[in-house]
C-alpha positions as CSV (number, residue, x, y, z in Angstrom):
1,X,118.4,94.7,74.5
2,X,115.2,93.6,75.1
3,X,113.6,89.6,74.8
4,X,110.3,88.8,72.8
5,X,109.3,85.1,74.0
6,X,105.6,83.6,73.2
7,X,104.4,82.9,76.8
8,X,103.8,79.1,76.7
9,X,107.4,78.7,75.4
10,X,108.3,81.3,79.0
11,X,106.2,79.1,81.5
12,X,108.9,76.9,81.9
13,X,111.8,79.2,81.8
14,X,110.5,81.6,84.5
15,X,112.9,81.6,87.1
16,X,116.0,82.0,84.6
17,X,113.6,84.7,83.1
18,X,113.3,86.9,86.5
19,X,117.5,86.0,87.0
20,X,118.4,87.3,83.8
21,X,115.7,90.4,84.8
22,X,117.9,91.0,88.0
23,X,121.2,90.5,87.3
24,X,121.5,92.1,83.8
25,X,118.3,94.7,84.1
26,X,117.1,93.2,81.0
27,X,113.6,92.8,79.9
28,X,111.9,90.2,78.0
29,X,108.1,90.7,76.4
30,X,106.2,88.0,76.8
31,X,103.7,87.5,73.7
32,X,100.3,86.0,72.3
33,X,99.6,85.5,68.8
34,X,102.2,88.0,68.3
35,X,101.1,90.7,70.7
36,X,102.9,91.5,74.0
37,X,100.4,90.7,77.1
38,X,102.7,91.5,79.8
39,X,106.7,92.1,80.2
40,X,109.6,91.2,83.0
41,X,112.2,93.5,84.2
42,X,113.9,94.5,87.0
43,X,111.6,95.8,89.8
44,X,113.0,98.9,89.9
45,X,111.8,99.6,86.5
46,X,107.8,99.1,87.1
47,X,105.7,102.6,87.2
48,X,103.0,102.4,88.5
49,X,99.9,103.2,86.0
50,X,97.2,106.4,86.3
51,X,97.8,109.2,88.0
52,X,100.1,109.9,91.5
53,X,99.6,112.5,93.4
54,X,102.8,113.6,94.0
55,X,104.6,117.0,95.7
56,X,106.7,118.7,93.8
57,X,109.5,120.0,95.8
58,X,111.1,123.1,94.4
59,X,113.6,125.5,96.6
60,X,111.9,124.9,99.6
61,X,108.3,125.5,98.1
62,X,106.0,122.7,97.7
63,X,103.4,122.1,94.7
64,X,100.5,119.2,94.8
65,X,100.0,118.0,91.4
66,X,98.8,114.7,89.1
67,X,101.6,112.8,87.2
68,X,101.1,109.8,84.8
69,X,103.2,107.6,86.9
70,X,106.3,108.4,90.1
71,X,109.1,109.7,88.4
72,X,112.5,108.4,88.6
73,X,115.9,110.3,89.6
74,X,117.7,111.8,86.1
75,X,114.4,112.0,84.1
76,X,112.9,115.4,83.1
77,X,109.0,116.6,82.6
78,X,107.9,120.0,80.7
79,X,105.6,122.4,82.2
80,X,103.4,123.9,80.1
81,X,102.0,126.9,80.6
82,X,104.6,128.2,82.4
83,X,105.6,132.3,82.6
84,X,103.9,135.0,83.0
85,X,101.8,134.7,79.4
86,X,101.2,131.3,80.5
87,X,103.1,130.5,76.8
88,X,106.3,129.5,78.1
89,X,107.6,125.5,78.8
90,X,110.0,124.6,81.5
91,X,111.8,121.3,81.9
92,X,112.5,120.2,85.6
93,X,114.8,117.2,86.4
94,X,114.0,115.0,89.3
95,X,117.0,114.9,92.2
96,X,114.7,113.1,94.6
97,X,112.7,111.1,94.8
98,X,111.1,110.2,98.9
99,X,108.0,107.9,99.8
100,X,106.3,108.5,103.2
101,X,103.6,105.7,104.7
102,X,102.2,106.6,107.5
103,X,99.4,104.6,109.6
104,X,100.8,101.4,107.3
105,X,99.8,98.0,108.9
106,X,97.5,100.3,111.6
107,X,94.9,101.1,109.2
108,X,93.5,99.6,105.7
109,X,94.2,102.8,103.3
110,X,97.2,104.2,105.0
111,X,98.2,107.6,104.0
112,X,100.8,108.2,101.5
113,X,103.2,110.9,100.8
114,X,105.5,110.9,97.2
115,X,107.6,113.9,97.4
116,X,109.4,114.3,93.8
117,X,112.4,117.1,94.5
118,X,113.1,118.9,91.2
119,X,115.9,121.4,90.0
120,X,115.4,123.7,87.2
121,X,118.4,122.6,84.7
């Protein structure tokens, strides 16, 4: 179950805050005037925002593509469009999910790889 706390009354209880986050994979929202401004949870649970440029990995082929955010192992995604008509929708779910960095700490925009492995349920 999630937390709502005002953030002045979460300044001082930060620390217990980010505990709680860890241990119990509980988030709390953190509000202004009634509006949430920004929310803790476990790291694990942060996507990043905008499009990824991910490869999709599919029985041994391999698909560039945009996606709102990295997906995480278990979830499922529809693909419109799918078919021979183009009016079909599949739904993959992820198995795998592998980062790649390479040239990190050797150059200022290193390049990297997201490979999202799918199976077709």
């Amino acid at each position: 179950m999630d937390d709502v706390m005002g953030i002045e009354a979460a300044r001082s209880r930060l620390g217990e805050i980010a505990d709680r986050a860890h241990t119990t994979g509980q988030t709390t929202h953190l509000t202004r005037h009634g509006r949430t401004v920004a929310v803790i949870g476990p790291a694990e649970s942060a996507k990043p925002v905008g499009a990824v440029k991910v490869q999709l990995v599919w029985d041994n082929k391999t698909f560039s593509c945009l996606l709102p955010g990295v997906p995480r192992v278990g979830e499922t995604f529809v693909e419109e469009g799918a078919g021979p008509d183009g009016d079909e929708e599949l739904e993959w779910r992820v198995t795998d999910v592998r980062w790649r960095v390479a040239g990190a700490g050797l150059t200022p925009d290193p390049k990297v790889t997201v490979e999202v492995h799918l199976a077709y349920p």
